[in-house]
N, C-alpha and C positions, 0 to 999 in steps of 0.2 A: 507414689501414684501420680502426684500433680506433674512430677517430672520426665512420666514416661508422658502424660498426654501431650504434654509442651513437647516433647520429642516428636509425634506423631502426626502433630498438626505442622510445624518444623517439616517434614517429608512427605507428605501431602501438598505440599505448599500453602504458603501463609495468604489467609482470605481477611479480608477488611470490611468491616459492614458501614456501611454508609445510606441510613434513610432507607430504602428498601433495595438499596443496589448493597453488592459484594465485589468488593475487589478479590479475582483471584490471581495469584503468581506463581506461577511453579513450572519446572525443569522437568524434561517429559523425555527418556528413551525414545530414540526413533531410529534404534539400528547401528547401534554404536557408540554413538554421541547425544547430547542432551539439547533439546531446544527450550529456549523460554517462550514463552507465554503468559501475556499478562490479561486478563478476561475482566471487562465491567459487566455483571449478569446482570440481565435486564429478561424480555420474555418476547418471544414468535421467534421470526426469522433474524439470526446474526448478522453482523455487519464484521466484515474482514480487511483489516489495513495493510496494506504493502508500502511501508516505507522507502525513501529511497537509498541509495547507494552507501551502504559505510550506515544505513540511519537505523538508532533502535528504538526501542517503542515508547521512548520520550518523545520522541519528534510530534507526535501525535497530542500531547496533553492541554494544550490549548483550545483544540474542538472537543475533546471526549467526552467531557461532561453536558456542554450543551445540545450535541448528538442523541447524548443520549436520552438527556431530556425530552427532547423534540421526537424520538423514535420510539423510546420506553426497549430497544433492543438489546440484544447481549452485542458488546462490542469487543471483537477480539483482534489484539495485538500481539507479534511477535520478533524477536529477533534473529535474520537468518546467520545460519553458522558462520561461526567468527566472529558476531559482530556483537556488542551490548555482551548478555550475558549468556550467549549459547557458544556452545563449544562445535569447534570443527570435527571432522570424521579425521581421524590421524593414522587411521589403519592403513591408509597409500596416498602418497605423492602427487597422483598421476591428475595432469590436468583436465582430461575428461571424467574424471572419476569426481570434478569438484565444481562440474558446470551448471547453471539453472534447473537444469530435468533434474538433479540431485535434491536440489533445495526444495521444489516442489515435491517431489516424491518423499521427501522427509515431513513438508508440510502438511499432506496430505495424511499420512503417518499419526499426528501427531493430532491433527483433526480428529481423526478416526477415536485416538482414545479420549477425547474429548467429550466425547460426542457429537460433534458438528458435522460430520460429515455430509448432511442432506440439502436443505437450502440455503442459499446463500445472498449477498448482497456485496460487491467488491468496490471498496476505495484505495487509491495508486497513485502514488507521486513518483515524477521520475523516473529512474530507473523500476521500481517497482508496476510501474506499468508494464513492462516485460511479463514480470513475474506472474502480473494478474492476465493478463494476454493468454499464457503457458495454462493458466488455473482454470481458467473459465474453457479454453479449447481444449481441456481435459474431461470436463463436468460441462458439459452446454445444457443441460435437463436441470440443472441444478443453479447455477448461478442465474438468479433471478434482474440482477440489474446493476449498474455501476458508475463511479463518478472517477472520470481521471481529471489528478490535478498537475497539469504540465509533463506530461508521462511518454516516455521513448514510445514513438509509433517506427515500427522496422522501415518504413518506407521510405524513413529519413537514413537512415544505414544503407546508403548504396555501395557498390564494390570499391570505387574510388577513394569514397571517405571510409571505409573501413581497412583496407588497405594501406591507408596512411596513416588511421589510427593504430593498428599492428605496430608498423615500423616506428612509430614513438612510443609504443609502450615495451617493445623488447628494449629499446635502449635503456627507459626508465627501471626494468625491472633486473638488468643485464647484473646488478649487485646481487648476491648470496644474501649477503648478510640483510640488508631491505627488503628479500623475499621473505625472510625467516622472522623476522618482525613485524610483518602487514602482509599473513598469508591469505586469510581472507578476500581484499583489496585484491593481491595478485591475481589471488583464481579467477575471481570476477571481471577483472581486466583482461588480462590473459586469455579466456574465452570468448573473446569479444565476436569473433567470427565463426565459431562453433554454435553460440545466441542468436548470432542472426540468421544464419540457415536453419535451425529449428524453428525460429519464430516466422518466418518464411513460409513454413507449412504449417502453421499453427494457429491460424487465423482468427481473430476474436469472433466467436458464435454471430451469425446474423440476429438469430431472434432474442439476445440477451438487449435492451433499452441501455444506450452510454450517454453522459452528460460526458462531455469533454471540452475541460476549462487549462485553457493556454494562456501562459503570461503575459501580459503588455508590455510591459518593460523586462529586452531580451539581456543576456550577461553580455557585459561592456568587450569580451573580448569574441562575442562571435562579427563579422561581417555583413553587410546587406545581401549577398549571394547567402547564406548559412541562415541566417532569417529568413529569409521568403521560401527556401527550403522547408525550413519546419512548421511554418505556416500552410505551407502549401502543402505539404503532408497530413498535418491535422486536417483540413481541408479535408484530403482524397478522405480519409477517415472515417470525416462523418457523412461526407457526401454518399456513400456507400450503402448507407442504409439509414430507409423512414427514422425509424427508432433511437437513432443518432441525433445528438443537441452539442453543439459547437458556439462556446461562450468564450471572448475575449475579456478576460479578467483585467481592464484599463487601470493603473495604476498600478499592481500588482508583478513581484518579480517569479523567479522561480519558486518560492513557498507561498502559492497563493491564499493557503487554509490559514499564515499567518498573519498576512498583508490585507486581508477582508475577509473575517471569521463569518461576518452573513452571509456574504455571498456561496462558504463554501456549506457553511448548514444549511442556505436554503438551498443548493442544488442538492446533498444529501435527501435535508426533508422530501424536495420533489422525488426525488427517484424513488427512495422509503413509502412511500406514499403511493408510488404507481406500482407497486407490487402486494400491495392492499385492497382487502376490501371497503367497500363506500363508506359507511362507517367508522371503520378504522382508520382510513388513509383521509376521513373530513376531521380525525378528531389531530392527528398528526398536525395536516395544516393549520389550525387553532391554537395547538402548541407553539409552533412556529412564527404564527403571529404573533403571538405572547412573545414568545424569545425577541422576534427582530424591533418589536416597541421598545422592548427594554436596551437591546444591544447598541440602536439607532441613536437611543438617548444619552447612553453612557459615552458613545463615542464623540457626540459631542461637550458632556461634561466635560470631558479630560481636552479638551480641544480648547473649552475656557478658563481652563486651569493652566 
């Protein structure tokens, strides 16, 4: 008996209690293939992570618990196919058959049996900014509000530079043998210009609230033309709309939720909080002060150490 239950919990996936949170883990049918998902339950509205490129839902574990402290939310991570611990769809080849709208429509899948499918709250690094772009202009009645951290806006993907992008990535990809061991990576690469003419019509919701936090310190091999590009794109961004907040994260590379874990809780917190009621969203902030006394302090501990 004890060893069918251990089997059953085993298949269900394996849940972790922690203090009044539950870690959930489990591998979810979405139509072929299985996706991971790893769930902190917490209670109201969930909070949904988009990692970036190649990243699984380790990338995230450095905010998650303070998140969730500060929100008392269920926080849901996942890995998209191929990557961490989800499996790709291997029923076809074909490289529209393995573009963004796939990954979303598997996400959304996979929500469903979840039960998430209703309100929402999206965080996006990266490439996952795409992703959350595609989600939220899917669900605009439902995505209540969001924090990108350093996250692809298409306006920086003009024809020019994706174009040039294309002709380095067919080269890079031109081996067999390097497609068939990083086919994830390929597909994702490979669609580059199929992504951006979707995300093109795809426009993130006007009336969803965005915090959008860009790096201060850009990667040593972009240029001052390619910088002022994606600054200037974040720009048009938020310039776009009231509801939009554009934070230069000073000191900070591309993992900014790394390089100043306040900064990225408290923009979190604010957002969590403006999709609250008064109440709710005054007890959130009080958390959060609590949190940044402590963070504020420790950060200097190790600073004298």
């Amino acid at each position: 008996m004890r060893k069918h239950l251990l089997t059953a919990i085993v298949l269900m996936g394996s849940v972790a209690k922690s203090g009044q949170c539950q870690t959930i883990d489990t591998l979810l049918d979405v139509g072929g293939y299985r996706l991971h998902f790893r769930i902190l339950k917490g209670k109201g509205m969930p909070i949904l992570f988009e990692g970036g490129s190649q990243a699984d839902v380790s990338v995230w574990d450095t905010i998650l618990k303070p998140v969730a402290d500060v929100t008392h939310a269920t926080l849901i991570t996942y890995d998209r196919p191929g990557d961490g611990n989800s499996e790709l769809d291997t029923s076809n080849h074909d490289l529209d058959r393995h573009g963004i709208l796939q990954v979303i429509e598997g996400l959304e899948k996979g929500l469903k049996k979840l039960g998430y499918e209703g309100d929402v709250m999206l965080i996006a690094h990266s490439y996952g900014g795409f992703c959350a772009t595609l989600y939220a202009s899917r669900h605009p009645a439902t995505v209540k509000a969001a924090v990108l951290f350093d996250c692809n806006q298409v306006c920086f993907f003009t024809d020019a530079y994706v174009d040039s992008a294309m002709v380095e990535r067919k080269g890079l990809w031109a081996d067999a043998k390097t497609r068939d061991q990083h086919l994830a990576q390929y597909y994702q690469s490979m669609n580059l210009q199929r992504t951006v003419a979707l995300l093109r019509k795809s426009p993130f919701p006007a009336t969803t609230p965005v915090i959008d936090l860009i790096a201060g310190v850009k990667p040593p091999v972009w240029d001052s033309v390619t910088e002022a590009r994606w600054i200037d794109c974040h720009h048009q961004f938020a310039a776009a709309q009231p509801n939009r907040e554009r934070i230069t994260a000073y000191g900070c590379g591309h993992f900014i939720f790394r390089d100043n874990p306040p900064l990225a809780i408290g923009a979190i917190a604010k957002a969590y909080a403006g999709t609250q009621s008064g109440q709710a969203a005054n007890e959130i902030t009080k958390r959060f002060l609590s949190y940044a006394l402590e963070a504020v302090n420790e950060e200097k501990r190790k600073e004298a150490h």
